[in-house]
MDTraj code that builds the backbone (N, CA, C; nanometers):
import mdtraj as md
import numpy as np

residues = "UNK UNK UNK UNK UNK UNK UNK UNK UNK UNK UNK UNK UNK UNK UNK UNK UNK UNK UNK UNK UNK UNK UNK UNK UNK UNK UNK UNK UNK UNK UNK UNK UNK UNK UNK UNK UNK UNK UNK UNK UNK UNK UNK UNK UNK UNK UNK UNK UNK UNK UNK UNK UNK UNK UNK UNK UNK UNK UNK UNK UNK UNK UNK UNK UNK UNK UNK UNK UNK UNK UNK UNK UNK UNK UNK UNK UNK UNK UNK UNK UNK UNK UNK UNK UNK UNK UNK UNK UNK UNK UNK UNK UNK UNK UNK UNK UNK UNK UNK UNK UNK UNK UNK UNK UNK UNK UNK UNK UNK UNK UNK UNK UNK UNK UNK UNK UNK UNK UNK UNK UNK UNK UNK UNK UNK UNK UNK UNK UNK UNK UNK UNK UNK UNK UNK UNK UNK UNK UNK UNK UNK UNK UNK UNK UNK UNK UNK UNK UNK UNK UNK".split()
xyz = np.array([
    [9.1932, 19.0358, -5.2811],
    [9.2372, 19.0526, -5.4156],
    [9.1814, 18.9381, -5.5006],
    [9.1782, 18.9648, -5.5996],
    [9.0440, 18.8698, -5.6999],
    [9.1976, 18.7795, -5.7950],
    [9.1510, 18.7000, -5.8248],
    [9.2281, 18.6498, -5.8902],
    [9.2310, 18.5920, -6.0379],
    [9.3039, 18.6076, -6.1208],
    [9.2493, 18.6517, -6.2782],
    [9.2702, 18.5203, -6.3567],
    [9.1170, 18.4592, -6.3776],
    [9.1787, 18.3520, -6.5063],
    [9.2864, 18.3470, -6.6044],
    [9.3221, 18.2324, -6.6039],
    [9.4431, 18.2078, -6.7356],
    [9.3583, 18.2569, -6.8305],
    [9.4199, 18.3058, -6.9705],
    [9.3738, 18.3575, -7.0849],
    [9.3674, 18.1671, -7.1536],
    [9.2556, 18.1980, -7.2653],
    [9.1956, 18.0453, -7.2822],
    [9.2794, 18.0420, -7.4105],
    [9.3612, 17.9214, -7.4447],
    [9.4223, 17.9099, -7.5985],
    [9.3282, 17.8551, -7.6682],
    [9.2843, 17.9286, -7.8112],
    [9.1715, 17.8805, -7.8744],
    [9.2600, 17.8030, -7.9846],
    [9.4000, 17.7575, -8.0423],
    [9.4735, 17.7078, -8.1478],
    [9.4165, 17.5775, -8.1147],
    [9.4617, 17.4769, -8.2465],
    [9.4468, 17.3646, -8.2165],
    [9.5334, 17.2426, -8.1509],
    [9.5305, 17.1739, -8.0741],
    [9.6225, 17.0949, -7.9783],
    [9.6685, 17.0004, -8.0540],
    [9.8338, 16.9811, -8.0680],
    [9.8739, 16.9116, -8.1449],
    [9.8852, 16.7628, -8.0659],
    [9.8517, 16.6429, -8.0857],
    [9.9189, 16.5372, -8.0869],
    [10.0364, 16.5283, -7.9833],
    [10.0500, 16.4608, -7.9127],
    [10.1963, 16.4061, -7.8535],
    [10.2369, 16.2835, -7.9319],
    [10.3511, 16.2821, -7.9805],
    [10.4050, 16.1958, -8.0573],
    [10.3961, 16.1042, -8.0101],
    [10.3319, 15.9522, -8.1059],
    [10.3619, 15.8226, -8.0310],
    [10.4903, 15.7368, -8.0670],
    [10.5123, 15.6584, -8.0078],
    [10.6843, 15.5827, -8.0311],
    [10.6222, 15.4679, -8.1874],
    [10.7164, 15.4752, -8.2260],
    [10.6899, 15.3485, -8.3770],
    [10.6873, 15.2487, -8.3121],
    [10.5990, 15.1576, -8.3638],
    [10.5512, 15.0362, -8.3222],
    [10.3851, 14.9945, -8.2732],
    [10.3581, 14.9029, -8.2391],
    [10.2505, 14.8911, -8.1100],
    [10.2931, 14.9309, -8.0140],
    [10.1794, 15.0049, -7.9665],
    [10.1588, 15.0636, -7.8161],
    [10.0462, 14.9600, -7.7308],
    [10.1161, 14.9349, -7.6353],
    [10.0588, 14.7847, -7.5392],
    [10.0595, 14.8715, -7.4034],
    [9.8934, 14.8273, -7.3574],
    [9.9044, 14.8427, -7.1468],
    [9.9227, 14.7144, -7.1452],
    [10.0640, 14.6773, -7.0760],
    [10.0919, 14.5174, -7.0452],
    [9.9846, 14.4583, -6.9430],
    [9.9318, 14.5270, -6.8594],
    [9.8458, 14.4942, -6.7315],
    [9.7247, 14.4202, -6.8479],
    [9.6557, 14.5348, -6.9339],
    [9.4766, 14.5096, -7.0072],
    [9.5910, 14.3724, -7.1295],
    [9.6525, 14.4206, -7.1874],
    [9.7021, 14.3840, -7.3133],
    [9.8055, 14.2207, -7.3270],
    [9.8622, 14.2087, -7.1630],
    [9.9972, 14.0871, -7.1928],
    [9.9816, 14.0041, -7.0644],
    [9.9996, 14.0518, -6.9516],
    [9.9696, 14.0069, -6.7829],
    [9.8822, 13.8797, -6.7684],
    [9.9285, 13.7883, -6.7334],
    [9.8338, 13.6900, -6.7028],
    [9.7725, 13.6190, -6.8234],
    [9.8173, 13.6060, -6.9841],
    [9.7750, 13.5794, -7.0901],
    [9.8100, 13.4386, -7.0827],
    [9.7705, 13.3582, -7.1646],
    [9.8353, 13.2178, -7.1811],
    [9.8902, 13.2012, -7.2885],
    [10.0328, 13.1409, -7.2699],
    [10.1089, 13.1576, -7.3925],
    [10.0734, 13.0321, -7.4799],
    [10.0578, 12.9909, -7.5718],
    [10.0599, 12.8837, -7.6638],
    [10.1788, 12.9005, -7.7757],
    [10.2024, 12.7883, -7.7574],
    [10.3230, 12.7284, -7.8855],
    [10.2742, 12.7529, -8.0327],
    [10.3743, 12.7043, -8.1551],
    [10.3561, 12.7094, -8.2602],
    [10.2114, 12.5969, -8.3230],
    [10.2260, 12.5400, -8.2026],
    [10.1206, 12.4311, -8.2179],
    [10.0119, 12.4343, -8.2002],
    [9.9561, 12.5370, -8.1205],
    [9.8733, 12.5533, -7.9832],
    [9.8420, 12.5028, -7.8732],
    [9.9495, 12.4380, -7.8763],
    [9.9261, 12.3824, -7.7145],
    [10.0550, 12.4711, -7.6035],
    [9.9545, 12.4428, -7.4814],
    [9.9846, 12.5415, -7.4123],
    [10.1472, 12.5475, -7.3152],
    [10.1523, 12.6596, -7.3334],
    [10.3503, 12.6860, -7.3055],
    [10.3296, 12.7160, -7.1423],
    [10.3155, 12.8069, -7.1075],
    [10.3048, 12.8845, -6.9266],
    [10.1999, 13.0087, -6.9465],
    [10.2099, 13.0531, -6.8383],
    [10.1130, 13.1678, -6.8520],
    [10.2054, 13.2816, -6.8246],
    [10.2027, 13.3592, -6.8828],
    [10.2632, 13.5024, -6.8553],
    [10.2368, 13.5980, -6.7269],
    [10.3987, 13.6028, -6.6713],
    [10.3514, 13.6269, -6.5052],
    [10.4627, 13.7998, -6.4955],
    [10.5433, 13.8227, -6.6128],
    [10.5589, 13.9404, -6.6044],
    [10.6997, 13.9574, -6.7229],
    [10.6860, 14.0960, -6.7400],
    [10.7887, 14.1165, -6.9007],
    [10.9120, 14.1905, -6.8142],
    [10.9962, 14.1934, -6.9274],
    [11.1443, 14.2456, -6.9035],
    [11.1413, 14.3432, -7.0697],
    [11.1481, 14.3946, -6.9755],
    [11.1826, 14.5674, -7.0430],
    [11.2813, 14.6273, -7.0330],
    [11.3325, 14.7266, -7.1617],
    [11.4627, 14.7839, -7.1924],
    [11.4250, 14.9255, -7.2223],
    [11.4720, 15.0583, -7.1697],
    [11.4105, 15.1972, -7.2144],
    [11.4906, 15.2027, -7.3743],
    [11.4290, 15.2470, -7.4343],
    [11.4859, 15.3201, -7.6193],
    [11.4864, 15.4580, -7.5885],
    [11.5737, 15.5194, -7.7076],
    [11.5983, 15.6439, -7.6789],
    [11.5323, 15.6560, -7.8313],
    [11.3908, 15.7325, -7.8049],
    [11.2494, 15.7084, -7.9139],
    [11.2988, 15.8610, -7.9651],
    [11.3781, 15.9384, -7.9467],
    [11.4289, 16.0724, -8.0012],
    [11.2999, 16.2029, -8.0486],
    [11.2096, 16.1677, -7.8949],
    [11.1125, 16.2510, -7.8955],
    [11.2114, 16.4579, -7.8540],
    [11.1560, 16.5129, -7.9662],
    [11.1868, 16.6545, -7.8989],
    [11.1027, 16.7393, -7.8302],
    [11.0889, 16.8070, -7.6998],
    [11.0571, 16.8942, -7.6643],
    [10.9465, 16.9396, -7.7766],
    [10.8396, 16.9673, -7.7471],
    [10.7219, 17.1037, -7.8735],
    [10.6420, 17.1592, -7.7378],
    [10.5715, 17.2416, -7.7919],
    [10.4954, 17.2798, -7.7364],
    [10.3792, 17.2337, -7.6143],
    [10.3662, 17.0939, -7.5856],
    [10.3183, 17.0684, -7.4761],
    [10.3986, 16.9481, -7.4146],
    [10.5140, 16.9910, -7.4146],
    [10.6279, 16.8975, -7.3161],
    [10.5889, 16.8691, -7.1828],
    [10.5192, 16.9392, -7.1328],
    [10.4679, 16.9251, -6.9759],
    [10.4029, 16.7733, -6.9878],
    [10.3520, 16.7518, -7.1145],
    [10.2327, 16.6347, -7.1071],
    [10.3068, 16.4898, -7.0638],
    [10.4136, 16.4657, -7.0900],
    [10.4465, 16.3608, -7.0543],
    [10.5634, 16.3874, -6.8893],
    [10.5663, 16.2899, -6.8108],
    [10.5798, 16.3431, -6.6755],
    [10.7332, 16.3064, -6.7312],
    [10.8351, 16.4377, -6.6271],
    [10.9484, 16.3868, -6.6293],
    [11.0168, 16.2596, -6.5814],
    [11.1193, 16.2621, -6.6477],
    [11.2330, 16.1486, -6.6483],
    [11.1199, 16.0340, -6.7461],
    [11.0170, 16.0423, -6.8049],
    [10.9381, 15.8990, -6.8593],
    [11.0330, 15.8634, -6.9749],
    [11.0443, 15.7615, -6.9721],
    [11.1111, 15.6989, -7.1368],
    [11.0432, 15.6053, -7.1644],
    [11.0339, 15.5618, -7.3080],
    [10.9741, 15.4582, -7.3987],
    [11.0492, 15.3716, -7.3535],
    [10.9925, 15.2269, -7.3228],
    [11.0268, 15.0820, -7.3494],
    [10.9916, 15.0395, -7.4321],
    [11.0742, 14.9151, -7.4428],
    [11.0114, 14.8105, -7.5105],
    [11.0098, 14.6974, -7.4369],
    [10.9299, 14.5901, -7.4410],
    [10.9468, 14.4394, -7.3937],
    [11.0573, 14.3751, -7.5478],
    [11.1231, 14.3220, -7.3940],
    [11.2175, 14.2299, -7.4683],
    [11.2092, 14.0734, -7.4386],
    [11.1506, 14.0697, -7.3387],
    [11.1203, 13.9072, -7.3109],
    [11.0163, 13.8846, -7.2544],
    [10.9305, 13.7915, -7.2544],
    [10.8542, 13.6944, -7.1603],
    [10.8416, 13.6723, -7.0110],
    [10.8467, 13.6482, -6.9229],
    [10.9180, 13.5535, -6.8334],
    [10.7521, 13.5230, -6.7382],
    [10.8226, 13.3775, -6.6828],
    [10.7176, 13.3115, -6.6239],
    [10.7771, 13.2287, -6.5188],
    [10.6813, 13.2144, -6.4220],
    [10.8163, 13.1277, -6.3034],
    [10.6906, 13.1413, -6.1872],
    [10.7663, 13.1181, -6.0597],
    [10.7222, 13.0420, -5.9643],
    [10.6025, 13.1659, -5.9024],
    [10.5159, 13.2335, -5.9333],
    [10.5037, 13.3777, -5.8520],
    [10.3499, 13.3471, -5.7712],
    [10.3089, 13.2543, -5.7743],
    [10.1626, 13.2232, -5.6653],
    [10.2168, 13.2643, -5.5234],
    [10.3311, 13.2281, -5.4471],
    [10.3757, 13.2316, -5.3617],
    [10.3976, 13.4266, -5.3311],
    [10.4647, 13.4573, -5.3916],
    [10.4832, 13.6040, -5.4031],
    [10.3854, 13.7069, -5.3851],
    [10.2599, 13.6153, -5.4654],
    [10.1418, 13.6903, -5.5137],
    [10.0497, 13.6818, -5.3833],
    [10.0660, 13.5562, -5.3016],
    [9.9888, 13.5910, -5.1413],
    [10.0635, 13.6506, -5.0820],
    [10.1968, 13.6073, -5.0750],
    [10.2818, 13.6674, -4.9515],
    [10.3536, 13.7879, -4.9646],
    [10.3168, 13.8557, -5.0648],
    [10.4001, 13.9554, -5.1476],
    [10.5522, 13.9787, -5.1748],
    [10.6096, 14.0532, -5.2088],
    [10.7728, 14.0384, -5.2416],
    [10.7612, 14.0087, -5.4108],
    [10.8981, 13.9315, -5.4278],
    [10.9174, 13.9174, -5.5710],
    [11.0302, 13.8097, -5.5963],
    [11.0030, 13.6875, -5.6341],
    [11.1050, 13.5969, -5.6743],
    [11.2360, 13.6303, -5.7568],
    [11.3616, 13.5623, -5.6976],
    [11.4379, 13.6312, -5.7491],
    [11.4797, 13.6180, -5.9195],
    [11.5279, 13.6488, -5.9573],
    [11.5520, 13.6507, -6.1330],
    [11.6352, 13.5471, -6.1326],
    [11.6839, 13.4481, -6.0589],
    [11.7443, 13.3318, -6.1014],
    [11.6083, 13.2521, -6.1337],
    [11.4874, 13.2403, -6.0683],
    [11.3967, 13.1492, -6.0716],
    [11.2726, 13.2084, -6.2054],
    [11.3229, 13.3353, -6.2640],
    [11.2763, 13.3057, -6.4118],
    [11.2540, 13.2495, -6.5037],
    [11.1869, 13.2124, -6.5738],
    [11.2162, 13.1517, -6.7335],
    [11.1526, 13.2369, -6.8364],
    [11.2514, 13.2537, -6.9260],
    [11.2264, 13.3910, -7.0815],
    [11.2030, 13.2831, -7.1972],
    [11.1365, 13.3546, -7.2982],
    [11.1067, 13.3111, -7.4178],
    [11.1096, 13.5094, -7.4420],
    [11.2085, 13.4849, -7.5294],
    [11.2313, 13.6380, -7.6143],
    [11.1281, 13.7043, -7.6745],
    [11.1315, 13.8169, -7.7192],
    [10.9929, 13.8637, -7.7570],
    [10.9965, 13.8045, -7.9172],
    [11.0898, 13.8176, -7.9841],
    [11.1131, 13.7657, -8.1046],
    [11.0264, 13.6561, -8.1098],
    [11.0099, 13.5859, -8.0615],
    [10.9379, 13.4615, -8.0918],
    [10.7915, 13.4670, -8.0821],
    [10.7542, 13.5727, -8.0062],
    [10.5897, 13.6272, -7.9909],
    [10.5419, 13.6701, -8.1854],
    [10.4712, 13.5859, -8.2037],
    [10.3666, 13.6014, -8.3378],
    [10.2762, 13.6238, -8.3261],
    [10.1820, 13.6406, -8.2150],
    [10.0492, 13.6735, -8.2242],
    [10.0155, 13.7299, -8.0692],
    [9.9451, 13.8602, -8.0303],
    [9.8637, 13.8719, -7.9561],
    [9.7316, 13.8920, -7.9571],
    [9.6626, 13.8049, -7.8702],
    [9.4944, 13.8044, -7.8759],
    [9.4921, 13.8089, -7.7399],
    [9.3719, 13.6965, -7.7584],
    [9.3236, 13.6333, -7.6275],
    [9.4175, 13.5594, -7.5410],
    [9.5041, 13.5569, -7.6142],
    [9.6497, 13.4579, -7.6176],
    [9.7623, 13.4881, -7.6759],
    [9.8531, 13.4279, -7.5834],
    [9.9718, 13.5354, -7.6392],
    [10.0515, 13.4047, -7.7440],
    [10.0011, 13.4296, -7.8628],
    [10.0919, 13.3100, -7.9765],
    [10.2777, 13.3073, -7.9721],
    [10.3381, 13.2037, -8.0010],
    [10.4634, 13.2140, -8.0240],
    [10.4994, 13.1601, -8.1708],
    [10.5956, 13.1779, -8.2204],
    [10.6161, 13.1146, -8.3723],
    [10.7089, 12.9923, -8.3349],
    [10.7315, 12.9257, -8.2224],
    [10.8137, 12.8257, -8.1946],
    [10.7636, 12.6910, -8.1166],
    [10.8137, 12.5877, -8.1613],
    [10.7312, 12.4818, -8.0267],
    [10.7849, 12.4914, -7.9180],
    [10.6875, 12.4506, -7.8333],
    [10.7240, 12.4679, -7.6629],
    [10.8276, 12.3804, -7.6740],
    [10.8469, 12.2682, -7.6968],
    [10.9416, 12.1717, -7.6639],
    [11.0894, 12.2211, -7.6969],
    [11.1031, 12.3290, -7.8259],
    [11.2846, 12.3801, -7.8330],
    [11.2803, 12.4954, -7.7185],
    [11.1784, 12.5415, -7.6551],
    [11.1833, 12.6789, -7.5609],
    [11.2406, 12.5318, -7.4312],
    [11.3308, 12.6632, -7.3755],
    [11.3938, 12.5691, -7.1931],
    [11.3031, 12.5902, -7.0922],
    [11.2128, 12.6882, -7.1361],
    [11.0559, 12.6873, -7.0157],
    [11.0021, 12.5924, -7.0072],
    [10.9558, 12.5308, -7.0749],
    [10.8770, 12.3657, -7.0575],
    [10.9823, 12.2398, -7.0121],
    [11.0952, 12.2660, -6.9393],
    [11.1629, 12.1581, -6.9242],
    [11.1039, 12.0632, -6.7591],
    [11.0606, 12.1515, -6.6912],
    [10.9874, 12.1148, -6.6120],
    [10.8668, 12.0166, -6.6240],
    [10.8056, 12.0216, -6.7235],
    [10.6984, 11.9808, -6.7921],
    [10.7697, 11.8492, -6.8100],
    [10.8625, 11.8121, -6.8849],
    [10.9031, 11.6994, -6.9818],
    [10.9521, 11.6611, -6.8705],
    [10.9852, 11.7310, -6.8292],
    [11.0691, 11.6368, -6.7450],
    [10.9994, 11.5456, -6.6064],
    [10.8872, 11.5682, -6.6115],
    [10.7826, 11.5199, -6.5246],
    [10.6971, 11.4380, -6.6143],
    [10.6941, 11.4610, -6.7693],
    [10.6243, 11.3602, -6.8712],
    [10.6958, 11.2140, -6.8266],
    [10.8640, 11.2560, -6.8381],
    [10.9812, 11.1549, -6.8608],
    [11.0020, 11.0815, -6.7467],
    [10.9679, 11.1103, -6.6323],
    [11.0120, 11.0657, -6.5285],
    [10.8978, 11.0489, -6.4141],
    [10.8126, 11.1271, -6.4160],
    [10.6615, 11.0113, -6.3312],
    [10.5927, 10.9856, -6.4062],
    [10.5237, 11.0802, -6.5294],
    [10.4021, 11.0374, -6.6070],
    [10.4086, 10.8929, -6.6643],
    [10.5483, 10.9342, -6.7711],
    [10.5627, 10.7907, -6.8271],
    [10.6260, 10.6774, -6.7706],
    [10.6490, 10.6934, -6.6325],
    [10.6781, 10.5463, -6.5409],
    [10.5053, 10.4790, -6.4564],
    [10.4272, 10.5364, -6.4837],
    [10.2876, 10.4570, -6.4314],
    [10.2489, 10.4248, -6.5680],
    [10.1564, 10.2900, -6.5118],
    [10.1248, 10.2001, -6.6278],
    [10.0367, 10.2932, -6.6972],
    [10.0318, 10.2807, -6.8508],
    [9.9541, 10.3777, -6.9387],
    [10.0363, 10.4975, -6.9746],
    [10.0898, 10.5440, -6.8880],
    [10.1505, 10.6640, -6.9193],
    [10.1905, 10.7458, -7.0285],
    [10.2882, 10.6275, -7.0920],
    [10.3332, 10.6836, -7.2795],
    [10.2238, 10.6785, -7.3654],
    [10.0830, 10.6101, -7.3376],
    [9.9853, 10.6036, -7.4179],
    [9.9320, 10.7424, -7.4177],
    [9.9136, 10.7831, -7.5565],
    [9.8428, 10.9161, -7.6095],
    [9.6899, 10.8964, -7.6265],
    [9.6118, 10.9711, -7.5498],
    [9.4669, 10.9350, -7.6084],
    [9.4111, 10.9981, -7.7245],
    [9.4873, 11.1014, -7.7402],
    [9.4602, 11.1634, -7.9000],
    [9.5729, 11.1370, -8.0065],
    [9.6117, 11.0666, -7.9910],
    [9.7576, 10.9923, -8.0968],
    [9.8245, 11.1112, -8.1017],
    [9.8314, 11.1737, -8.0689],
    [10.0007, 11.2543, -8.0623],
    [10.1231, 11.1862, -8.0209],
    [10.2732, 11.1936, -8.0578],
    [10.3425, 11.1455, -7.9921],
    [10.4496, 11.2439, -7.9259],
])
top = md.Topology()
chain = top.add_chain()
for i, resn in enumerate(residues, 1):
    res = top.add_residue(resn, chain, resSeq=i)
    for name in ("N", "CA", "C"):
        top.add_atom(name, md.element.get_by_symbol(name[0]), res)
traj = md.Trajectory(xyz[None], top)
């Protein structure tokens, strides 16, 4: 028994609605970016986001099949950056106590680099940092000396 092509729809294919906002592949677009401060100097590197689904109040039309079931719109709601070299050979996933977030709110710019509108120093991610400025850097001789006069 022969089996009979689908009949071909010659109308024109509408669009699947996109969600308001930017549309980001976090992998090409956020993953592995380097964050910089209000200053530009450099905050952590971005090692993975925290996401919340929205209810984007897409309806059913005519090519509902196109998006796979159960999918919902996110959004990124935070940052986070933390210990993950270890994870990343040995695989698994550090637990969410050993996170650190900088909210998305504070993201002003994506490029090459992921900008923030805040200095690193009020974010609690860089406390590690200072706190290694405060306590070995600036206890060897020279230490508090700036070679580009910053203080």
């Amino acid at each position: 028994m022969r089996r009979r092509r689908p009949e071909r729809w010659s109308g024109p294919l509408a669009p699947e609605p996109r969600p308001a906002g930017r549309v980001l592949d976090a992998r090409l677009h956020l993953l592995d970016r380097q964050v910089l401060d209000d200053d530009e100097v450099p905050v952590c590197t971005l090692d993975d986001l925290e996401l919340e689904p929205v209810d984007d109040g897409a309806t059913p039309g005519p090519h509902a099949g196109t998006r796979p079931a159960g999918a919902a719109t996110v959004v990124v709601t935070a940052l986070l950056s933390g210990p993950v070299l270890r994870t990343r050979i040995f695989g698994g996933r550090p637990p969410s106590s050993r996170w650190q977030s900088v909210a998305w709110r504070h993201v002003r710019d994506l490029g090459t680099a992921v900008r923030l509108g805040v200095r690193g120093d009020d974010l609690d991610l860089t406390w590690p940092e200072r706190w290694t400025r405060d306590h070995v850097v600036g206890r060897l001789p020279g230490g508090r000396h700036d070679p580009e006069g910053r203080s």
